[in-house]
C-alpha positions in Angstrom: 0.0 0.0 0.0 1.1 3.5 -1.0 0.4 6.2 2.5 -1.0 9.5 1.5 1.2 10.8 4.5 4.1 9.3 2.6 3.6 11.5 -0.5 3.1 9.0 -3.2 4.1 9.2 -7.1 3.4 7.4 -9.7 5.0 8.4 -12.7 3.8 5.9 -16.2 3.8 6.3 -19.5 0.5 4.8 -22.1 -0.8 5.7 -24.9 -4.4 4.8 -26.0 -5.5 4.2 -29.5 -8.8 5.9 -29.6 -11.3 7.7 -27.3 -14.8 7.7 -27.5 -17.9 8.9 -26.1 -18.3 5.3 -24.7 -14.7 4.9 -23.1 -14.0 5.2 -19.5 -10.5 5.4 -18.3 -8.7 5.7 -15.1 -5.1 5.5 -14.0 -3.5 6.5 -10.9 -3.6 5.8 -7.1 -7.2 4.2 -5.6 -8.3 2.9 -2.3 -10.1 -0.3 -3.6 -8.8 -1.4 -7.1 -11.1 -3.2 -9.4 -12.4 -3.5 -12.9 -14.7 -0.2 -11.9 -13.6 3.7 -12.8 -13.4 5.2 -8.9 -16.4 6.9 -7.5 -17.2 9.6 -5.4 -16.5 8.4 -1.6 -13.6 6.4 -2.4 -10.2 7.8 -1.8 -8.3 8.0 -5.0 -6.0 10.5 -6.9 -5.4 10.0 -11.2 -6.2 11.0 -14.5 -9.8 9.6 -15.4 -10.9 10.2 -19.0 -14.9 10.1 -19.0 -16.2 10.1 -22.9 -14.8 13.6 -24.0 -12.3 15.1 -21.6 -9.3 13.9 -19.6 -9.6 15.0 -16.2 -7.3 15.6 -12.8 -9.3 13.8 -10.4 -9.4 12.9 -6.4 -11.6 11.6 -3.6 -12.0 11.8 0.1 -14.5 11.2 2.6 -17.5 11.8 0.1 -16.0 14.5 -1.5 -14.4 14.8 -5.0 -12.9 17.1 -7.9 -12.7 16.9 -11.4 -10.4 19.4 -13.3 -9.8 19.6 -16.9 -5.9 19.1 -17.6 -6.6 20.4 -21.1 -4.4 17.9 -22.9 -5.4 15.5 -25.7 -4.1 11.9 -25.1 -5.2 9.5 -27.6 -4.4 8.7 -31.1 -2.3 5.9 -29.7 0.8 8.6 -29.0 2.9 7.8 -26.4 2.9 9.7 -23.5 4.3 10.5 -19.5 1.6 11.3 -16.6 2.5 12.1 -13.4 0.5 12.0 -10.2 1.9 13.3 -6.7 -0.3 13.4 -3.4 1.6 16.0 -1.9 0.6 16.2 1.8 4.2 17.5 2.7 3.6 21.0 0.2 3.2 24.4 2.1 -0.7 24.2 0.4 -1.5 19.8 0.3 -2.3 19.4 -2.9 -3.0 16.8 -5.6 -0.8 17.5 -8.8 -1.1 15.8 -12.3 1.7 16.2 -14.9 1.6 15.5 -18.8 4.5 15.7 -20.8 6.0 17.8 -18.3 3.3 20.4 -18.2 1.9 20.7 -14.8 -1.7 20.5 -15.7 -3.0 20.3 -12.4 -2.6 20.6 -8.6 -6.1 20.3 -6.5 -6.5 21.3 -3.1 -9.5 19.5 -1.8 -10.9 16.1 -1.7 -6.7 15.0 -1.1 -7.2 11.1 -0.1 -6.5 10.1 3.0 -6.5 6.4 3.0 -3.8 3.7 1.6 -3.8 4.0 -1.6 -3.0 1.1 -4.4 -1.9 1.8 -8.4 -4.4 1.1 -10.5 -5.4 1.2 -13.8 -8.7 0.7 -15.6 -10.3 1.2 -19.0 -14.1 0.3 -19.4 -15.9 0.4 -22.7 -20.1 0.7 -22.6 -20.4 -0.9 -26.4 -19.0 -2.0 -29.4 -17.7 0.8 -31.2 -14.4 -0.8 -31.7 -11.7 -2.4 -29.5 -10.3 0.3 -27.7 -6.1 -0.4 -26.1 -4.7 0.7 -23.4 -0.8 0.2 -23.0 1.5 0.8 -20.4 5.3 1.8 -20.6 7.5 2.5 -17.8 6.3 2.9 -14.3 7.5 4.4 -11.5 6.0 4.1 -8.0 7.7 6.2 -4.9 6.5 7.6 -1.5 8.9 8.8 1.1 11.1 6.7 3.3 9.9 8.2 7.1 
């Protein structure tokens, strides 16, 4: 388990070969992984792409946010997300990286409980086969 204390950081690179209206993905940290994009009331912190935008997104004791990060990441290009819970910043804050372009850093909602990597892509029908690949992956928290 990754501790939210510990300042967790996952740092992956994927690319996806399309995105549709129907397509679900999520990929980050998450209390309870499973075959299921996180919900509202679990604790998670990722990217979560929910039929037209990729979004910075967190939860925590009921509470969540969704922020735009304003980056296009399909077309099967490859490319490098980052995901810090930052509890040890003068402001706590969730921040989200692409391509090295701080996209995002959310201030509410910061999860609280262990926290797991997890990814997940869900597809609602049959509009073509939709892939999901992972490159490198780096997981890190603080020692103490």
């Amino acid at each position: 388990s990754w501790t939210p204390a510990k300042n967790p950081y996952i740092r992956f690179e994927f690319g996806i070969n399309a995105t549709h209206a129907d397509l679900r993905a999520f990929i980050g940290f998450r209390e309870t992984p499973g075959a299921a994009i996180p919900v509202v009331g679990e604790h998670f912190a990722g990217i979560l792409f929910g039929g037209t935008v990729w979004n910075a997104q967190c939860g925590a004791a009921g509470l969540g946010t969704s922020v735009n990060i304003n980056a296009y990441l399909g077309s099967a290009a490859r490319h490098v997300v980052e995901v810090y819970i930052g509890t040890d910043l003068a402001t706590p804050a969730v921040e989200v990286w692409v391509d090295g372009v701080k996209r995002a850093s959310i201030t509410d909602s910061i999860p609280t409980n262990a926290q797991e990597w997890d990814y997940v892509i869900v597809q609602s029908s049959a509009a073509g086969t939709k892939d999901l690949t992972v490159g490198e992956l780096i997981l890190q928290e603080d020692l103490v």
